[in-house]
PADRENNU-639482 format. One record per residue (C-alpha): x, y, z. Coordinates in nm, 4 decimals. Layout:
REM PADRENNU-639482
+----------+----------+----------+
:     east :    north :       up :
+----------+----------+----------+
:        X :        Y :        Z :
...
+----------+----------+----------+
This chain:
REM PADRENNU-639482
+----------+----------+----------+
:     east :    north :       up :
+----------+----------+----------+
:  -3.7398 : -10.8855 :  -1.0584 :
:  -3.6025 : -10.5962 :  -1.3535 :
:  -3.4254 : -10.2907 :  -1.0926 :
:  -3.6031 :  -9.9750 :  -1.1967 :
:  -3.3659 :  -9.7877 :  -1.4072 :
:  -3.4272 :  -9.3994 :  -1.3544 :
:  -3.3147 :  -9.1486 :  -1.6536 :
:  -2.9838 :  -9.0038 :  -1.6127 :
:  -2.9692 :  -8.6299 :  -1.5681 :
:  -2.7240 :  -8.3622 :  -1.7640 :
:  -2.5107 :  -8.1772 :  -1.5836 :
:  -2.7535 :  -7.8722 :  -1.5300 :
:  -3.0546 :  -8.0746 :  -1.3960 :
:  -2.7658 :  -8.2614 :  -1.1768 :
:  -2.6723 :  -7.9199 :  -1.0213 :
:  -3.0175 :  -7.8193 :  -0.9354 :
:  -3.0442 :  -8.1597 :  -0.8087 :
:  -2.7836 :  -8.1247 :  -0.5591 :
:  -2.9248 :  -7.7997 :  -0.4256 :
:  -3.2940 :  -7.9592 :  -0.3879 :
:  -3.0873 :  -8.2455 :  -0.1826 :
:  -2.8859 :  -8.0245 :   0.0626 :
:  -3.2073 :  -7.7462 :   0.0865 :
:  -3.4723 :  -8.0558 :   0.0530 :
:  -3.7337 :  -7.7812 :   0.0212 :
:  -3.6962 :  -7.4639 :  -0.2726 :
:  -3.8593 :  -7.2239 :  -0.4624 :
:  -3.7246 :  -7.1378 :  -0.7981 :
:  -3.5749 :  -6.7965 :  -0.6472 :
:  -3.4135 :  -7.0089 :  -0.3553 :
:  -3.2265 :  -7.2530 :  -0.5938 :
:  -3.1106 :  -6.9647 :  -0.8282 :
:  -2.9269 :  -6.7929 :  -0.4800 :
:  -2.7723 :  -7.1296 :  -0.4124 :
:  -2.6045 :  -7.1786 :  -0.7956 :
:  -2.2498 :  -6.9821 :  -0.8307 :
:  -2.2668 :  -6.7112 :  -1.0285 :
:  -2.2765 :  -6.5751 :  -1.3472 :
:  -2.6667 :  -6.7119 :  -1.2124 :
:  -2.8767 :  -6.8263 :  -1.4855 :
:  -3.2307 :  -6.6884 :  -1.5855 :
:  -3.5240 :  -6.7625 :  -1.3659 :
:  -3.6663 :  -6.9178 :  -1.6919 :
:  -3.3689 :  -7.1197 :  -1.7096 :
:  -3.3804 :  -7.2762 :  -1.3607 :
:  -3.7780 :  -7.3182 :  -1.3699 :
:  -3.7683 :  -7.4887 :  -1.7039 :
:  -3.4801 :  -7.7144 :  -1.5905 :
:  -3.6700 :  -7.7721 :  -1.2688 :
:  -3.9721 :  -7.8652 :  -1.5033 :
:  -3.7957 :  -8.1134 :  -1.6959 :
:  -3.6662 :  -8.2928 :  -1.3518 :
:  -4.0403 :  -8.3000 :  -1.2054 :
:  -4.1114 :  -8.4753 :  -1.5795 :
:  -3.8431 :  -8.6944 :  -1.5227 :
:  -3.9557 :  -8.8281 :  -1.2285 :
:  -3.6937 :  -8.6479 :  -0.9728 :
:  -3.9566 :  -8.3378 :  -0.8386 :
:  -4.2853 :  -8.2768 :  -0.7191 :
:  -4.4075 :  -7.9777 :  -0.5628 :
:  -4.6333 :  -7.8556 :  -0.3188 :
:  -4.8180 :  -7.5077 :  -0.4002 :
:  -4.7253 :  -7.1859 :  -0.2232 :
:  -4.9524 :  -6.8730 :  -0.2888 :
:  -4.9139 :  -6.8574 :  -0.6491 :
:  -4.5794 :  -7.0236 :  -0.6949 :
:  -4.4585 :  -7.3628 :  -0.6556 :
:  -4.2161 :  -7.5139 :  -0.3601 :
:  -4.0166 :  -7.7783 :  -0.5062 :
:  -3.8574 :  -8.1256 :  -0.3590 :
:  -3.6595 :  -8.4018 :  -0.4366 :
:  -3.8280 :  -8.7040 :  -0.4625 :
:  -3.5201 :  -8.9248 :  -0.5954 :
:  -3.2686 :  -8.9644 :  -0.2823 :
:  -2.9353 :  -8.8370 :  -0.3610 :
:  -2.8045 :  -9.2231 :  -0.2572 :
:  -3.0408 :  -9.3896 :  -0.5048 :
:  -2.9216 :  -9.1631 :  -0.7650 :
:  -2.5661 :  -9.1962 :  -0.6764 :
:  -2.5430 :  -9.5757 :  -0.6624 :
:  -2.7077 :  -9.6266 :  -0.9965 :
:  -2.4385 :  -9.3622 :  -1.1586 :
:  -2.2008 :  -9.5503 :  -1.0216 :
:  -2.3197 :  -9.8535 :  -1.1330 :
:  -2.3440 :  -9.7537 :  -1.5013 :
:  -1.9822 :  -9.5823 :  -1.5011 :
:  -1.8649 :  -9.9096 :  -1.3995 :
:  -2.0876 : -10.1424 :  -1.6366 :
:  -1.9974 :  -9.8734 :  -1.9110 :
:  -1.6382 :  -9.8233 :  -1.8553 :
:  -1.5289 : -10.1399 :  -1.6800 :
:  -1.7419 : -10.4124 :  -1.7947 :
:  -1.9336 : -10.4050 :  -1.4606 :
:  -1.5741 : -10.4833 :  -1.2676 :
:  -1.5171 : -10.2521 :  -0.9253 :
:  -1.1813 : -10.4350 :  -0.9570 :
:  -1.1195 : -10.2658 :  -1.2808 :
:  -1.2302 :  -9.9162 :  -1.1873 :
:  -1.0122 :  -9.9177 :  -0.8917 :
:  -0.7058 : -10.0420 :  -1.0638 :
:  -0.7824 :  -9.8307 :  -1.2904 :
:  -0.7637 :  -9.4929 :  -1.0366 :
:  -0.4315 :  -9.7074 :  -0.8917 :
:  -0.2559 :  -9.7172 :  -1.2378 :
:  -0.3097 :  -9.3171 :  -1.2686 :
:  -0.2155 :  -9.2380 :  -0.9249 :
:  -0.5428 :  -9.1027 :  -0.8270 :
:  -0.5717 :  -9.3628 :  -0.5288 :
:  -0.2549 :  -9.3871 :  -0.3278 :
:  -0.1798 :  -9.7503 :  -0.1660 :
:  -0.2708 :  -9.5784 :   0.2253 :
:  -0.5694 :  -9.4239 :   0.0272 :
:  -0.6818 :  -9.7590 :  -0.0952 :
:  -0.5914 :  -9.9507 :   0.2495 :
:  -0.8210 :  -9.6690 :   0.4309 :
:  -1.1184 :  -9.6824 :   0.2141 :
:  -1.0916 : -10.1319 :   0.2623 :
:  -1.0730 : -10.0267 :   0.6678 :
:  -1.3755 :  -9.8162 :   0.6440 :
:  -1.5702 : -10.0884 :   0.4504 :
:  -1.4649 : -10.3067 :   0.7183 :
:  -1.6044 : -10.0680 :   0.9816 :
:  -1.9204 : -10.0295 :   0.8159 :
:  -1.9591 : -10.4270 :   0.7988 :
+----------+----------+----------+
């Protein structure tokens, strides 16, 4: 059976993304207090949000007159398959290569790499 490949988001719908995530629960006006400032437009955020319900990541629920908007993409799913296609893209689908690749520039120190292997151990 063919995994479900969802669309991959640009970096604006990932921000609002994240927000929905940590709040679960938001009105436009409550994800615009959330982003750092300068804050974009309201029509900004609500057409961004738009484009994420059309995408498959949203839904709402209505609220008086205005919408209350949720994520209906977990953060994990989403995560994992970004993951995934950064290392199919970048590494021909090796972890092996991606992490000698951090090694080789130093981002992953040898006691970094031998605690992450401990904690996969843990979680096993």
């Amino acid at each position: 059976m063919k995994k479900s490949i969802m669309k991959q988001l640009t970096k604006a719908e990932e921000d609002i993304m994240q927000i929905l995530w940590q709040l679960e629960k938001a009105n436009v006006k409550a994800i615009i207090k959330e982003l750092p400032s300068p804050k974009p437009a309201y029509n900004t955020v609500s057409t961004i949000v738009r484009i994420l319900e059309s995408k498959g990541f949203v839904d709402y629920e209505k609220l008086g007159k205005g919408h209350l908007y949720f994520p209906v993409v977990k953060k994990q799913d989403y995560s994992n398959q970004s993951i995934t296609k950064l290392v199919d893209n970048y590494f021909h689908g090796s972890f092996k290569s991606m992490v000698s690749f951090f090694m080789k520039k130093n981002d992953i120190s040898l006691n970094d790499l031998e605690s992450v292997l401990r904690d996969i151990e843990n979680e096993k």
